[in-house]
C-alpha positions, -999 to +999 in steps of 0.1 A: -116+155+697-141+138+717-123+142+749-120+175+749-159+181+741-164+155+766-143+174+789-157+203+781-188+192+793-179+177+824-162+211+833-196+231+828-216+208+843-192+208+873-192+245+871-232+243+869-247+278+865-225+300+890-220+336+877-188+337+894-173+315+871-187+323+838-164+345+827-134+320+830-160+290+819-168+308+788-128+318+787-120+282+791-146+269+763-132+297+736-099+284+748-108+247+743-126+252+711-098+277+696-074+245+705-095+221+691-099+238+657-059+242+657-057+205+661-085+198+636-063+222+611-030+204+622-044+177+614-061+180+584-026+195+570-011+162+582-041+143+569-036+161+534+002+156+539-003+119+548-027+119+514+003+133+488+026+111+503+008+081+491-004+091+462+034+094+452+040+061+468+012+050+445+024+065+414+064+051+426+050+016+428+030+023+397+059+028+381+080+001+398+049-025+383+054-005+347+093-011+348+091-047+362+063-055+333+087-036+308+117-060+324+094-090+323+089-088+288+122-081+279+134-112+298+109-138+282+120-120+246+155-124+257+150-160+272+131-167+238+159-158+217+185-175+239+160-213+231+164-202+194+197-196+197+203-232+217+182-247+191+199-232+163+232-243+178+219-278+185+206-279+149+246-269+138+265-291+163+243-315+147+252-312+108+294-304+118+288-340+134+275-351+104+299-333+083+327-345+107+315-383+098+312-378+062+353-366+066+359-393+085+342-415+061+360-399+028+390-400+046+393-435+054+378-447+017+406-421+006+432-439+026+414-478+011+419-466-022+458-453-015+462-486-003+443-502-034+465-480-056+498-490-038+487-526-040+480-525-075+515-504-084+531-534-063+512-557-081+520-540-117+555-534-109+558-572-105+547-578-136+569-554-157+594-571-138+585-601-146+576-593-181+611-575-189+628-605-176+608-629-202+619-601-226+652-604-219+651-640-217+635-639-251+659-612-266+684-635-253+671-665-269+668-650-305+700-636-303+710-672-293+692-685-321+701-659-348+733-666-339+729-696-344+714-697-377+739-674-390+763-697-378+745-729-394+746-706-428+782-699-424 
């Protein structure tokens, strides 16, 4: 815009104040300042054009920020959960171990006392053994004797 004025300028003052050329000076100016409001209108339209434009930039980044805020708080909510969730498994792998122990640990007194019992049946089973032998020693001895005595009678 300043070039053309400036142009403008030099042209009449080049032209100075001859009457020949008035016409075509004054011609020339309408001409120039004609083009130069069509420019100033082309350009505000492209000015106002230019303005829209960002504005919906702005309000596309706007809501870009509102979506990655909404995604950002779904994420720490979701990387929340997912701590309480390794805790609470932590917390459970913890008590199965326990548990798992305490199995092991009734298990093997289970398996002590089988033992026990198996010992003790051994153990017993001797005895009747040992004790229905003396019986029969001892049933054998009476009838011995009471054969004995009935003989001694006879």
């Amino acid at each position: 815009q300043l070039g053309t004025s400036a142009t403008g300028a030099a042209v009449a003052a080049a032209v100075g104040s001859s009457s020949a050329l008035s016409p075509h000076f004054e011609q020339l100016s309408r001409d120039i300042r004609e083009g130069r409001r069509e420019v100033e209108e082309r350009l505000g339209r492209r000015l106002e054009l230019l303005r829209e434009r960002l504005e919906v930039l702005a309000q596309g980044e706007a809501r870009q920020d509102e979506c990655l805020s909404d995604f950002q708080a779904k994420l720490a909510a979701e990387a929340e959960q997912v701590q309480c969730l390794k805790s609470e498994a932590r917390l459970q792998h913890a008590e199965l171990q326990a548990a798992w122990r305490r199995a092991e640990q009734s298990a093997s007194e289970a398996q002590r006392i089988t033992e026990q019992g198996a010992e003790s049946m051994e153990a017993l089973q001797a005895r009747i053994v040992a004790l229905s032998e003396g019986l029969g020693m001892e049933v054998k001895f009476r009838q011995e004797s009471v054969t004995q005595v009935v003989s001694e009678c006879r």
